[in-house]
C-alpha positions in Angstrom: 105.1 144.8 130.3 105.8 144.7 126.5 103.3 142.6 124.4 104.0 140.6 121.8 101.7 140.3 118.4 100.4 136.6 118.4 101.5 136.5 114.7 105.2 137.4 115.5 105.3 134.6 118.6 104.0 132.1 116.3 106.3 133.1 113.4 109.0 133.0 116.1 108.6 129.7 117.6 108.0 128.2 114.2 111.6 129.0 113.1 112.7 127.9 116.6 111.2 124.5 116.3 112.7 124.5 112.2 116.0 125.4 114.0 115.8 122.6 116.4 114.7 120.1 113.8 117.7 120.9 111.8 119.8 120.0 114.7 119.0 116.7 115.5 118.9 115.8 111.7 122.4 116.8 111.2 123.4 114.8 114.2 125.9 112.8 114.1 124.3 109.6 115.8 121.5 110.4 113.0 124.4 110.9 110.3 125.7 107.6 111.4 122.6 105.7 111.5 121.4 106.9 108.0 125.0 105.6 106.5 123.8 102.0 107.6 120.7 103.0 105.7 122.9 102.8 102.6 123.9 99.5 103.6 121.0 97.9 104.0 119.7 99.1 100.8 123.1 97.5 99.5 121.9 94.2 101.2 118.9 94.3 100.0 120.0 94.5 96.2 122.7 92.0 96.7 119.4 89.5 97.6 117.8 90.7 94.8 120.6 90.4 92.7 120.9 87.0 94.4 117.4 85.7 93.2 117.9 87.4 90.2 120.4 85.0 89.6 118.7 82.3 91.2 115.4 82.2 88.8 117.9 82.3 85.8 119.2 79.1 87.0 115.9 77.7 86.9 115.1 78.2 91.0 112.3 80.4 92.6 112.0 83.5 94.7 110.4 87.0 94.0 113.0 88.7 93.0 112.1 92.7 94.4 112.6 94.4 97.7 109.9 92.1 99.2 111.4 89.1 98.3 114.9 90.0 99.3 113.2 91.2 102.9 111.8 87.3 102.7 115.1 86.4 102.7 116.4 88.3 105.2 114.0 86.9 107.7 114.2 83.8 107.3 118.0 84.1 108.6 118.6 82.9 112.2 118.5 86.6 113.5 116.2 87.4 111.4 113.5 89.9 113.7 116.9 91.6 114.9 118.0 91.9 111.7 114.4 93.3 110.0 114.3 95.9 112.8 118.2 97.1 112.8 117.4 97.3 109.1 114.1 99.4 109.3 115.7 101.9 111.6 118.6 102.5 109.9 116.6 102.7 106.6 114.2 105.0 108.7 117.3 106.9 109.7 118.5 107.6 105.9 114.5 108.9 105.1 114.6 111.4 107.3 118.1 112.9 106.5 116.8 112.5 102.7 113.6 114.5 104.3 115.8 117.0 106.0 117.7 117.8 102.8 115.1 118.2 101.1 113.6 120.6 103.5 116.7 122.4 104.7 119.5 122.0 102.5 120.6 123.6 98.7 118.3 127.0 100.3 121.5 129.2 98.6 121.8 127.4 95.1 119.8 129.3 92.0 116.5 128.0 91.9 116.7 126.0 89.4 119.3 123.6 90.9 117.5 123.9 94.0 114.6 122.6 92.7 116.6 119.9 91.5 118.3 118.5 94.2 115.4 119.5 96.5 113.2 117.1 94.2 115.8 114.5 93.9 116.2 114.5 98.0 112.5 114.1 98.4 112.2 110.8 96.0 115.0 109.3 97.8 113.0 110.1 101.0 110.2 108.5 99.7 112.3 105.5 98.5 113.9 105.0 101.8 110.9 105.6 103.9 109.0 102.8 101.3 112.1 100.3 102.3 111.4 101.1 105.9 107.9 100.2 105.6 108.6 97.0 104.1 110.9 95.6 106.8 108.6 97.1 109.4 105.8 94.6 108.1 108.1 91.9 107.8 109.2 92.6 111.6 105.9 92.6 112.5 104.4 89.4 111.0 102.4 91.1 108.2 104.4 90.6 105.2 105.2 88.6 102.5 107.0 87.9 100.0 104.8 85.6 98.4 102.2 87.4 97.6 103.9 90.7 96.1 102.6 90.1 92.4 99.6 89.6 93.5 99.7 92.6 95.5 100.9 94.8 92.8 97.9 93.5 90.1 95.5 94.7 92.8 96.7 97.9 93.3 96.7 98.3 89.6 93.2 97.0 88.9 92.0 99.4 91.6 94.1 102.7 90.1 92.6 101.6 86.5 89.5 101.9 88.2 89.8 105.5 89.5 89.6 108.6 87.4 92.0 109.1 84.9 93.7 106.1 86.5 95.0 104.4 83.5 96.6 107.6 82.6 98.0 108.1 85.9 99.8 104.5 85.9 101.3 105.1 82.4 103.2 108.5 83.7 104.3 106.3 86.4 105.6 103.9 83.6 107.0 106.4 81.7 108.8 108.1 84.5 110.6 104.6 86.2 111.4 103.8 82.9 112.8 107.6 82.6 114.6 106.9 86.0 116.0 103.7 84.6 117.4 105.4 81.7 119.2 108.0 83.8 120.3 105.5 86.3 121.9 104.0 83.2 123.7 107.4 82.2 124.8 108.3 85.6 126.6 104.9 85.5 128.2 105.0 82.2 129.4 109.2 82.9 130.6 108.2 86.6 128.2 110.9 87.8 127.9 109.2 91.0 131.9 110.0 91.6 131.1 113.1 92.9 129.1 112.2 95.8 131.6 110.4 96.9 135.0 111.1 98.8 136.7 108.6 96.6 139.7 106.7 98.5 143.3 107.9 97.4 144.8 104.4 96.2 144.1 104.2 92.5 143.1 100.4 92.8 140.5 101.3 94.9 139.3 104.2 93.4 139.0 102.1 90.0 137.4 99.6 91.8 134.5 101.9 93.4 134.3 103.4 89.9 134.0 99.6 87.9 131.3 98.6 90.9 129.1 101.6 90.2 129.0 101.9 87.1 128.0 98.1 86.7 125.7 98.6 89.1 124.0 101.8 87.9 124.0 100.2 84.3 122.2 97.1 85.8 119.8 98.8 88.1 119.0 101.0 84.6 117.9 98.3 83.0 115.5 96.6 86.1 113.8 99.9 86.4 113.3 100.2 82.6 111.8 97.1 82.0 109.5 97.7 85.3 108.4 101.1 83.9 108.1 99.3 80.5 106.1 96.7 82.1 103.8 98.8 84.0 103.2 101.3 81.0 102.4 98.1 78.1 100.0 96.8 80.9 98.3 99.9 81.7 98.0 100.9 77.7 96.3 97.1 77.0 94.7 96.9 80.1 96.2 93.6 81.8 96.8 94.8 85.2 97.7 90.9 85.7 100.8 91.8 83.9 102.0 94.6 86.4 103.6 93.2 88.5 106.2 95.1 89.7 110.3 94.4 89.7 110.1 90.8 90.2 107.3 90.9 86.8 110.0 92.6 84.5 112.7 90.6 85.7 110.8 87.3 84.4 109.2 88.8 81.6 113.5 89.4 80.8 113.8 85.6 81.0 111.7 85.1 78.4 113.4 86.7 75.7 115.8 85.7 73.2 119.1 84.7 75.4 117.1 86.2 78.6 118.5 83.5 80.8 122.1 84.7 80.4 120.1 88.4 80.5 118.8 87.6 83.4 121.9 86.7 85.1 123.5 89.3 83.7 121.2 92.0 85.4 121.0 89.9 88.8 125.2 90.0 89.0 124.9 93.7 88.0 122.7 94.3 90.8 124.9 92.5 93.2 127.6 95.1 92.3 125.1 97.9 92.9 124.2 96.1 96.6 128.2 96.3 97.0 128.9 99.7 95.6 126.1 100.8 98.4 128.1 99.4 101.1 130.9 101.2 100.3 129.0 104.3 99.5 127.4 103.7 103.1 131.7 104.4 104.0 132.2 107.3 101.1 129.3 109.2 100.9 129.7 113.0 101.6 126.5 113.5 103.8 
């Protein structure tokens, strides 16, 4: 009776169990599932968007992810709807995760980095989104108290070692993200994740909502990351507070109102471009 060496069994079923992991993530019930993920992210910045618009007006909300979950639940179907949501947005981390983990293996390394990071960030993203409507579904969140939320979490990271410096790279680097999100939408990057429909209407219509969007979601992230970095540097953690904070803090300025609405109907074309993306995406 031949023996195996433990270390060559163990090697073995550790690329079995990879193998099988990389089949049910490129499933196509998974596949299917994580393409509603795009949708409800699409929702959930057209209710953003929505409040966006809203507060400009003069009316109330928060107007971030939490918020726009608030909204959400409060609709008739509203647990349905929270828990559809989270697995589908569940769905869409893990595919993120898997590509990440599995995919871009035969690119040079340096695009593989790359697009290995970038698949890991929308992971976490997605996996953050699922979170939220998980709470929501199960009673525990709220919209209402986001801000506060955020100033907490940022009086306790000031507190830690090197915490001050810590939150200003994560300023820095949304407002990097913003700045790139802006690009991508002005040089149609996004184009090429798509499988663009044939009609040239609609293709120009795909193309006009992304770009808007991308521009507009630019601009939110930037003046989070902005927000978070001046709050950090002065230490006023009371001023971090997230999304919703550097959407009101763009109120204030010169003309922020029509700003304000500006960037709220911009994101509304982001939430649409994301539902179509949830039909166009090459997975």
């Amino acid at each position: 009776m031949r023996c195996w060496p433990e270390g060559s069994v163990i090697k073995r079923e550790l690329r079995d169990a990879a193998g099988a992991a990389e089949d049910v993530t490129n499933s196509r019930a998974l596949e299917l599932l994580a393409r509603v993920g795009f949708a409800v992210s699409g929702l959930l910045h057209f209710l953003v968007g929505a409040i966006a618009i809203r507060l400009a007006m003069g009316g109330s909300g928060n107007a971030d992810f939490s918020g726009a979950v608030s909204e959400l639940a409060s609709q008739p179907a509203g647990p349905f709807l929270l828990w559809a949501s989270f697995a589908a947005c569940a769905a869409l981390a893990v595919w993120q995760a898997s590509d990440a983990v599995f995919d871009y293996n035969r690119l040079p390394t340096k695009d593989k980095v790359a697009k290995k990071a970038k698949a890991a960030a929308q992971a976490v993203v997605f996996a953050g989104l699922a979170a939220t409507l998980a709470s929501f579904a199960m009673g525990t969140g709220s919209g209402g108290d986001n801000q506060q939320s955020a100033s907490d979490l940022t009086v306790a990271v000031m507190k830690a070692p090197g915490g001050v410096a810590l939150l200003v790279l994560v300023g820095l680097g949304m407002a990097i993200t913003g700045i790139i999100y802006g690009i991508r939408g002005i040089k149609k990057t996004f184009e090429k994740h798509l499988t663009m429909p044939v009609s040239n209407s609609a293709r120009t219509a795909v193309s006009a909502l992304g770009v808007t969007g991308y521009v507009a979601k630019g601009i939110a992230l930037l003046l989070t990351g902005m927000l978070i970095t001046i709050a950090a540097l002065q230490a006023h953690p009371d001023e971090s507070t997230g999304l919703d904070g550097g959407l009101r803090a763009l109120r204030e300025q010169p003309f922020g109102v029509y700003l304000l609405a500006a960037v709220g109907a911009g994101l509304i074309c982001y939430g649409v471009f994301m539902a179509v993306r949830a039909r166009l995406a090459k997975m």
